[in-house]
Every structure is written in C-alpha cells, then in structure tokens.
N, C-alpha and C positions, 0 to 999 in steps of 0.2 A: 504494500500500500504506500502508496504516495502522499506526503505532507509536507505543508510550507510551514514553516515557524517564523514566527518574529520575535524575536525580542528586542526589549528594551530595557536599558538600565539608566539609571542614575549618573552624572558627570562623577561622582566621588565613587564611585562603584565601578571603574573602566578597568584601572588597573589589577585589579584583585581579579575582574572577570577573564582580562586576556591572558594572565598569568594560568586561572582557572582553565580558559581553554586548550595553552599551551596542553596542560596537564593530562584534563580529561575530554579532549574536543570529539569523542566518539560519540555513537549514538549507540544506545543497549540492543541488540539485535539488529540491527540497519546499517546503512550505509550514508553519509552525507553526499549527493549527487551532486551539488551545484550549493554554492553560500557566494552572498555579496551583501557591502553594507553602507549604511545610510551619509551620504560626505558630511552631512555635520555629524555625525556623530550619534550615537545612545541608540542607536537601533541596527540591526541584523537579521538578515534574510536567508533563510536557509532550505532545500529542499533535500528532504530524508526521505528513504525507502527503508522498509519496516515489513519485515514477516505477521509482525505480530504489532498491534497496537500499544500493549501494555509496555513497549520500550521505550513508546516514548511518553509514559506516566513514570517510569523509573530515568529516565534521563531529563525529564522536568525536575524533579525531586532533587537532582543535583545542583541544580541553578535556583530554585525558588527562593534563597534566601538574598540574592544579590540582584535579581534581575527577573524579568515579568517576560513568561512567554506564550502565546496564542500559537495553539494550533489550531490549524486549518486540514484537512482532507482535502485533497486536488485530484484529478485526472489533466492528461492531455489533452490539449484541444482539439474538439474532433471526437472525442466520445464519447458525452455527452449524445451528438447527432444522431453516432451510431446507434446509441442505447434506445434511443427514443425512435428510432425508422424501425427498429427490430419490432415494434409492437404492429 
C-alpha cells in the first residue's frame, strides 16, 4: 500500500529531528519511495510503500513526540478511473 506522509515540526525541533532521521529514517515494514521537502522549512513529504498498514502506526510512534505526521493513502493516477470503468 501506498502512503504520503507529511510532517511537520517545530523551528526548535529541526535538529533533534534530522539527527533522529539520520538514525532511524526507515519505515517499519516498507520502503520510503520518493521524500522531498518544504524550502522554508518545518514540513516533509514522503511517499512509503507498506505491506502492512500497522508500520506505519509503529513508525509514527517514533516521531510523535517531536513532530506531527498525517497520513494519507494514495494510489497512482489513473486508478482511480480504472476502478470505477471496472463496475
């Protein structure tokens, strides 16, 4: 399964976070396919691939003390159309 994450931190929470990523910048079961991030700053864009969902309620759990993350569920565009022609 495909998911966009954002996060967002705090100006006083950057360095503790990139230092955190250096560390643990994995995803519990997935893969990180694609990340880019916001030119001013306090936000990040990231798209994980996940066997399983619950990886990334334990790879949130790593982060929630420093920084605010929203996932999203995505597909590619385009399937969507398919899913809905199939009916």
């Amino acid at each position: 399964m495909l998911f966009m994450t954002i996060v967002t931190w705090e100006p006083e929470k950057r360095d503790e976070l990139y230092k955190r990523f250096a560390e643990k910048g994995t995803v519990t079961g997935g893969k990180i396919i694609g990340g880019w991030s916001a030119i001013g700053g306090g936000r990040a864009f990231r798209l994980v691939d996940v066997d399983d969902p619950k990886g990334m309620v334990t790879t949130c759990n790593i982060w929630s003390d420093i920084a605010k993350m929203e996932i999203i569920p995505v597909m590619e565009s385009g399937q969507p159309i398919k899913l809905v022609s199939k009916k």
